[in-house]
C-alpha positions as CSV (number, residue, x, y, z in Angstrom):
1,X,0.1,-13.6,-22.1
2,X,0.7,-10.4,-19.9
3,X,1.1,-10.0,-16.6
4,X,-1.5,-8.1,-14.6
5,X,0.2,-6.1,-11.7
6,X,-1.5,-4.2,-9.1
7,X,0.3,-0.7,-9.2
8,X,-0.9,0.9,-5.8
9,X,-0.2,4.2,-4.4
10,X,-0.1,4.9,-0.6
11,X,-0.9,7.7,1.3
12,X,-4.0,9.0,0.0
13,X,-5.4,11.1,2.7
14,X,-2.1,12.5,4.6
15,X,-2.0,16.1,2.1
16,X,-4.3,17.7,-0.6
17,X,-0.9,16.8,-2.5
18,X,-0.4,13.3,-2.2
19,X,-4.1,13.4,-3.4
20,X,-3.7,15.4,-6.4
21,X,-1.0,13.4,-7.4
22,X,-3.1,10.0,-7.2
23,X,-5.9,11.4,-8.4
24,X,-4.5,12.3,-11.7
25,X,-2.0,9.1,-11.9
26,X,-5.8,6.8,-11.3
27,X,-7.3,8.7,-14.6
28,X,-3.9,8.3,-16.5
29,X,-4.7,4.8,-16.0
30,X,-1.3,4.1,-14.4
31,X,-2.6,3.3,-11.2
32,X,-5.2,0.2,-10.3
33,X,-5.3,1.1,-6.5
34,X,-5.3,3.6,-4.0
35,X,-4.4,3.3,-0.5
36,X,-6.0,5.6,2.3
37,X,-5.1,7.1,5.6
38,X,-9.0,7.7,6.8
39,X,-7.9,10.2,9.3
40,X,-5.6,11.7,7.3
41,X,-6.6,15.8,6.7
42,X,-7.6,15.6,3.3
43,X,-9.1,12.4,3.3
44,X,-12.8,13.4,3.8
45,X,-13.0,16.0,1.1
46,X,-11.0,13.6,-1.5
47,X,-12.2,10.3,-1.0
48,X,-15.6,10.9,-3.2
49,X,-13.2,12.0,-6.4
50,X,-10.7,9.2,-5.6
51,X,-14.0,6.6,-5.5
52,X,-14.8,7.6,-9.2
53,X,-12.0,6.7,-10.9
54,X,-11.5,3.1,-11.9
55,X,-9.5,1.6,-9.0
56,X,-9.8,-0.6,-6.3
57,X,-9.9,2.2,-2.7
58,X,-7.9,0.5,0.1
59,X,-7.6,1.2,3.8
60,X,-4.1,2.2,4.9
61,X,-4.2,1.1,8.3
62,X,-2.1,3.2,10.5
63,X,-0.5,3.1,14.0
64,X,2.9,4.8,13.5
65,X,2.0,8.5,12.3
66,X,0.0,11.1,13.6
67,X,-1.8,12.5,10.9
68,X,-3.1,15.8,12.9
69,X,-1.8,18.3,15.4
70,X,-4.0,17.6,18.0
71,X,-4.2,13.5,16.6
72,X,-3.4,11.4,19.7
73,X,1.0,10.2,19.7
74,X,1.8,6.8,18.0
75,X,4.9,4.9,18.5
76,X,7.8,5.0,16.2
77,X,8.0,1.7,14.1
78,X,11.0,0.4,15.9
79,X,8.7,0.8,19.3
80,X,5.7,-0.6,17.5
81,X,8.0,-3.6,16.0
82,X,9.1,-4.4,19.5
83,X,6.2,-4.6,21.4
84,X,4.2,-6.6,18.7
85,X,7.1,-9.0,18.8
86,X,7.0,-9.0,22.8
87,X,3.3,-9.3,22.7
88,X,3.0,-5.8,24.4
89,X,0.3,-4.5,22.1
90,X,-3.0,-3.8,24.2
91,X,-5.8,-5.2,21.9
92,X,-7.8,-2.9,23.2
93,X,-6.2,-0.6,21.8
94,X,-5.5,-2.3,18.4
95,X,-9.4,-2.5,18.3
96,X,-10.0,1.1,18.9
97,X,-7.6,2.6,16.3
98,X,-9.0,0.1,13.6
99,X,-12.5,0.8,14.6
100,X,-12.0,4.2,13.7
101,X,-10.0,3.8,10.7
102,X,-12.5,2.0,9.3
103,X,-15.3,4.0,10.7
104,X,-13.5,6.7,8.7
105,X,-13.7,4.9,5.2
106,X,-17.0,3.8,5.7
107,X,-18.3,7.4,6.3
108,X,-16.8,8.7,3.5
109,X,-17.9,6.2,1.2
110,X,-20.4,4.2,2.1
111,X,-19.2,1.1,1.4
112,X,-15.8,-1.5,2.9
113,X,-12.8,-0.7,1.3
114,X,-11.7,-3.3,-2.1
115,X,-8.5,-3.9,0.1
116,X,-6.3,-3.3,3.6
117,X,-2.8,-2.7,3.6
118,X,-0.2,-0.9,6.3
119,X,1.2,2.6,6.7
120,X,4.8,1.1,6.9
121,X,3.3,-2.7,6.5
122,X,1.9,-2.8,10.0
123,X,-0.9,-4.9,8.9
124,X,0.9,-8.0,9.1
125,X,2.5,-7.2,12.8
126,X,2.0,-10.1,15.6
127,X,-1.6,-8.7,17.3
128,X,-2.1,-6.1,14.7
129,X,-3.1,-9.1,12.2
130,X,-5.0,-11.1,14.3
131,X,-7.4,-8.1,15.5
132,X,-7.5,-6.8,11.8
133,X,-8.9,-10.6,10.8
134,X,-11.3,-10.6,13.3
135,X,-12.5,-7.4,12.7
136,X,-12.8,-8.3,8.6
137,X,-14.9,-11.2,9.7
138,X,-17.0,-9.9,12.0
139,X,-17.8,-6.6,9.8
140,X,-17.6,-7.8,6.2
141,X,-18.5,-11.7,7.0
142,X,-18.2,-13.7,3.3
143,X,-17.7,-10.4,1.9
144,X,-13.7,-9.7,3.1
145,X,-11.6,-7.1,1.4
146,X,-8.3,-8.9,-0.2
147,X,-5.2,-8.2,1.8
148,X,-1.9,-6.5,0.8
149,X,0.9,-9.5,0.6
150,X,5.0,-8.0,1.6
151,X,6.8,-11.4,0.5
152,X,9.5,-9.7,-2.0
153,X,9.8,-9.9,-5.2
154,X,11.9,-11.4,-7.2
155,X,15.1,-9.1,-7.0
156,X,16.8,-9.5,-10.1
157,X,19.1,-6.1,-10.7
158,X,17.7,-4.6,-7.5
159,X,20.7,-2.5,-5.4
160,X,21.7,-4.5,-2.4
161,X,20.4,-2.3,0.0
162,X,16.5,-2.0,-1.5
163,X,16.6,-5.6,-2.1
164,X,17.8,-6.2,2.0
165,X,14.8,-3.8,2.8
166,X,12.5,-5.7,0.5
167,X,13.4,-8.7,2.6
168,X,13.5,-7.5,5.9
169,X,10.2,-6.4,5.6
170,X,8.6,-10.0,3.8
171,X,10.1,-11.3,7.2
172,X,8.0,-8.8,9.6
173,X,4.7,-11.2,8.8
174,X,4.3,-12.0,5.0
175,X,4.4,-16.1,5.7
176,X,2.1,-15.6,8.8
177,X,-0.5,-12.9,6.8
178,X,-0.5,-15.5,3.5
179,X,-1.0,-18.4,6.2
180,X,-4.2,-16.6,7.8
181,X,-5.5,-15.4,4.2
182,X,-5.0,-19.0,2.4
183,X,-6.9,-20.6,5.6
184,X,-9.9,-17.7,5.4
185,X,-9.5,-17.9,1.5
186,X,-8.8,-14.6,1.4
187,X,-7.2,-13.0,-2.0
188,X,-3.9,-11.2,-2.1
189,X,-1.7,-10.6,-4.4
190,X,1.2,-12.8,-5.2
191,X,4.7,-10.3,-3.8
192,X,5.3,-7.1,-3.0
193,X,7.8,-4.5,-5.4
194,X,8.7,-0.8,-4.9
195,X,10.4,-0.9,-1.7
196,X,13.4,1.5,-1.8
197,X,14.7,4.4,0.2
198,X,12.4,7.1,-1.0
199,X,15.8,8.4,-2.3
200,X,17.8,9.6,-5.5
201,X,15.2,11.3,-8.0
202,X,13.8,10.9,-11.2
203,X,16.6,9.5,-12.5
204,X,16.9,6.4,-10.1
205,X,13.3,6.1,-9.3
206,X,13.2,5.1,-13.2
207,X,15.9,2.9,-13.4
208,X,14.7,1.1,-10.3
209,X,10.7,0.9,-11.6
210,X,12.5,-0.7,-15.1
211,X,14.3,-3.4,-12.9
212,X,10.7,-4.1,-11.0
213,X,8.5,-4.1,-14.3
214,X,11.4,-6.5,-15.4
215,X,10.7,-8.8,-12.1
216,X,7.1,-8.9,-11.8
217,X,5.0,-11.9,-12.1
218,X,1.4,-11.7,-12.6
219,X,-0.9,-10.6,-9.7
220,X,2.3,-9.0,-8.4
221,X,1.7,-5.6,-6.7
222,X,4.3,-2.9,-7.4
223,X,3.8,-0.3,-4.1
224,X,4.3,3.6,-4.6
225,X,4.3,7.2,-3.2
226,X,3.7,9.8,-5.8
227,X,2.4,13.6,-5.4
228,X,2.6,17.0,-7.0
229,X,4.4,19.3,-5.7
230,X,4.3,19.7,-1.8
231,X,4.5,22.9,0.4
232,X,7.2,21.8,2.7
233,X,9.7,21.1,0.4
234,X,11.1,18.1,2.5
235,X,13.5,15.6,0.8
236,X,10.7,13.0,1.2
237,X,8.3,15.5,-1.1
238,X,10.6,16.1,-3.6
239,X,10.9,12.0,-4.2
240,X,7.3,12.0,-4.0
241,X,7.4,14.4,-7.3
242,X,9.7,12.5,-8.7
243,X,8.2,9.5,-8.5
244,X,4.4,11.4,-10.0
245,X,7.0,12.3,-13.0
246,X,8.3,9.2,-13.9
247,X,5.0,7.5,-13.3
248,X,3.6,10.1,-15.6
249,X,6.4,9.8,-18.4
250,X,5.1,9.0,-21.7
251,X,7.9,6.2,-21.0
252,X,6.0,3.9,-18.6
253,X,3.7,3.0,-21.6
254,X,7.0,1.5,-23.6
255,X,8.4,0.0,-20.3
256,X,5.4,-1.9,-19.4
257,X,5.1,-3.5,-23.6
258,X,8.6,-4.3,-23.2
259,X,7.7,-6.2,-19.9
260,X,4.6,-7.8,-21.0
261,X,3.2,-5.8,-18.1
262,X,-0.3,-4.6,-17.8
263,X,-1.5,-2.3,-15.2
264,X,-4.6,-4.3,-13.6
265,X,-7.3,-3.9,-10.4
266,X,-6.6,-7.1,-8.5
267,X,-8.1,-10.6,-10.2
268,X,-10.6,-12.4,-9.3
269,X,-9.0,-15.6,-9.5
270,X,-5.8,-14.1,-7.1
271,X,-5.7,-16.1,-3.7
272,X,-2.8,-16.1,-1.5
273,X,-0.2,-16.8,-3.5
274,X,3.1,-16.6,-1.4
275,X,5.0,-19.1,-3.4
């Protein structure tokens, strides 16, 4: 039997780009989700293409980036780590920036988005989760979207430092986010692959996204960051490109038979499966 993985780009929304890139990777069918920044630039005039394709549309819930000029400042994630963990967070505040997050995808689609995850996994902060839960319940009742699970993967031929990374971030709130979901019965998938540095081109990026294929267990969810080519030819774009190439390779097909990988929308029978 295969295993069905979720294979879920982030970012949607941020650059015409990063949308592109998506867009074309969802109709390739080597993507089953899409995650969006709703205030993101290009969201608005994208999400109606992206909403076609045959893939669950997330919500990329986001309180470290400003995503406009005149957008109001967010903390660095370092800040935002802190005062979560020092129960500094105004939920107040937390409400307002989901509120209109969610306003966001809701305008644009007319519909709640199939899932939530975190620009930078901030779903699953101390404050941040709690609010985001309530507001789930209170908005989408029996009908919840599923939730994005950061417990690592299995790490089997994983560098040191990707695999430390993977960790540290399962420890920021995976146990306490599968807790919550397993008592509202809400899905997830089982772990999280496709944390690395956003470093080293096409040639690592593959070598890396062999050694996840290799690790994933079904109702896994392997995260990426793929566009065409951007305008501001940062280091971050370029990896961005190269992960679009290798995700595009004629390649990927052989690497997920070898696996016994198949690229799937989330399953119905997926619950929170942290173990």
């Amino acid at each position: 039997m295969s295993k069905r993985i979720v294979v879920c780009g982030d970012d949607f929304g941020m650059n015409a780009e990063i949308d592109e890139g998506m867009i074309e990777l969802a109709g390739m069918g080597r993507l089953s989700a899409v995650s969006c920044l709703t205030l993101g630039t290009s969201f608005a005039a994208n999400a109606r293409r992206l909403a076609s394709l045959d893939v669950d549309v997330g919500l990329h819930v986001n309180f470290t980036e400003a995503l406009a000029p005149d957008a109001e400042p967010l903390p660095a994630l370092g800040r935002l780590i802190f005062n979560a963990y020092t129960g500094r967070l105004d939920t107040a505040w937390i409400d307002a920036h989901l509120a209109r997050q969610f306003d966001a995808f809701e305008a644009a689609l007319g519909r709640a988005p199939d899932y939530v995850d975190g620009h930078q996994h901030v779903h699953q902060l101390p404050g941040i989760r709690a609010r985001l839960l309530l507001l789930l319940k209170s908005r989408y009742g029996a009908n919840r979207p599923w939730l994005r699970q950061t417990a690592p993967g299995m790490q089997c031929g994983i560098p040191l430092r990707e695999a430390v990374k993977a960790r540290v971030i399962g420890a920021l709130g995976a146990a306490a986010l599968a807790r919550e979901a397993r008592k509202d019965g809400l899905r997830t998938n089982r772990r999280l692959l496709g944390v690395y540095g956003f470093e080293g081109g096409k040639r690592r990026y593959a070598d890396l996204l062999q050694n996840w294929l290799f690790n994933a267990r079904d109702c896994d969810l392997l995260m990426c960051h793929p566009a065409v080519d951007c305008k501001d030819g940062s280091a971050m774009s370029r990896q961005r490109r190269a992960e679009f190439d290798v995700l595009a390779s004629p390649k990927l097909g052989d690497w997920l038979n070898i696996n016994g990988v198949h690229i799937s929308r989330l399953p119905d029978v997926a619950r929170s499966m942290a173990g």
